[in-house]
C-alpha positions, 0 to 999 in steps of 0.5 A: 742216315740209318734212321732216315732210311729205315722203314723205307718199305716202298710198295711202288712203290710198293705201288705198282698196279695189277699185272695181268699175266701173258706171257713168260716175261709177265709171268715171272713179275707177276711172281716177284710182284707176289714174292714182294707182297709176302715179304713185306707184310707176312714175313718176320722183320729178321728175315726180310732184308736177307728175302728181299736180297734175294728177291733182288737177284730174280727181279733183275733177271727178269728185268734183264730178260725183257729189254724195252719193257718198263714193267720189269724195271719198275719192279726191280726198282720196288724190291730195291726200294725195300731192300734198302728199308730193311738194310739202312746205312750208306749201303741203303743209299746206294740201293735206292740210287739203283732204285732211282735209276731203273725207275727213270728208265721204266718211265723213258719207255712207257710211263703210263705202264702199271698206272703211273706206278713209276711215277709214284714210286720215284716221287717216294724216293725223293721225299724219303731220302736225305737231300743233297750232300748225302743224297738226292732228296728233294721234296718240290720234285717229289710233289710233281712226281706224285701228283703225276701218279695221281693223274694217272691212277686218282682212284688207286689205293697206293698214289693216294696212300704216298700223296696222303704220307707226303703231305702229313710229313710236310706237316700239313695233317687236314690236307693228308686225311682226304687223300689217305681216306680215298687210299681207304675207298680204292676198289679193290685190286684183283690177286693183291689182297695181301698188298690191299689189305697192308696198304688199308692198315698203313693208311688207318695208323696215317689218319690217326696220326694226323687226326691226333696232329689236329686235336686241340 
């Protein structure tokens, strides 16, 4: 469980799109979009759990703060996500069911919100987590929900990254490389250069990996 777990650092997620600052609410998720950034590519792997935990506790604030908006809950559910990447175990699983759950709330409200970044961040969780007895993985659901996000965001750096990771982990590496090459080719977004250059380091150890896969 622990193994599955681990390195379940989501960048919905983990894939949430750029969030344009207007007002107090959109503010306060545009400094836990930020937080999360550092966090998860600048900040030492000793330190991150202990981060994210607490990054947990401001992003729920601010979710709780703005009822009826699907942004929030969105990335409330990103920083649980990775919080339970750096955790691991059966404390992990309950996290990403917290997880699970504020995503399928954000999309009740507005699933095209933040590009569909809630659609793909749930799709995540499905191919990540262990399948039924332990938990609710399941990967034709996962499938559905990523191409829902593609739909929504085709160009965007991270649906293609996720669709491009699912399909090498469904061991089909020739269908994988196009979708992480576009992860590559996505136009950069405004004020995530941290999140943007990560994502492009991902993806490029993703297409070695799936080129050493196709080699005779």
């Amino acid at each position: 469980m622990k193994q599955v777990l681990q390195g379940f650092v989501l960048g919905a997620a983990m894939a949430a799109a750029q969030w344009v600052s207007a007002g107090p609410i959109e503010d306060g998720v545009a400094e836990v979009q930020r937080e999360w950034e550092v966090i998860k590519y600048q900040t030492p792997a000793k330190e991150r759990e202990k981060r994210f935990e607490a990054l947990a506790s401001k992003a729920h604030q601010f979710s709780e703060a703005s009822p009826g908006r699907s942004e929030p809950l969105v990335w409330e559910g990103i920083v649980m996500s990775s919080w339970a990447g750096e955790k691991g175990g059966l404390g992990a699983l309950g996290l990403v069911k917290d997880a699970k759950v504020l995503y399928e709330r954000a999309l009740r409200i507005a699933p095209e919100a933040l590009e569909g970044s809630a659609y793909n961040s749930l799709g995540v969780l499905y191919y990540k987590v262990p399948g039924w007895p332990l938990g609710f993985g399941d990967k034709k659901k996962a499938d559905e929900l990523l191409q829902s996000a593609l739909k929504l965001n085709p160009k965007g750096i991270d649906p293609n990254y996720f669709y491009g990771e699912f399909l090498l982990e469904q061991k089909k590496p020739a269908e994988a490389i196009p979708y992480l090459e576009r992860a590559l080719q996505a136009p950069a977004r405004p004020g995530r250069q941290i999140a943007d250059a990560g994502r492009r380091e991902e993806a490029r150890a993703l297409i070695d990996k799936a080129r050493a896969q196709l080699a005779p």
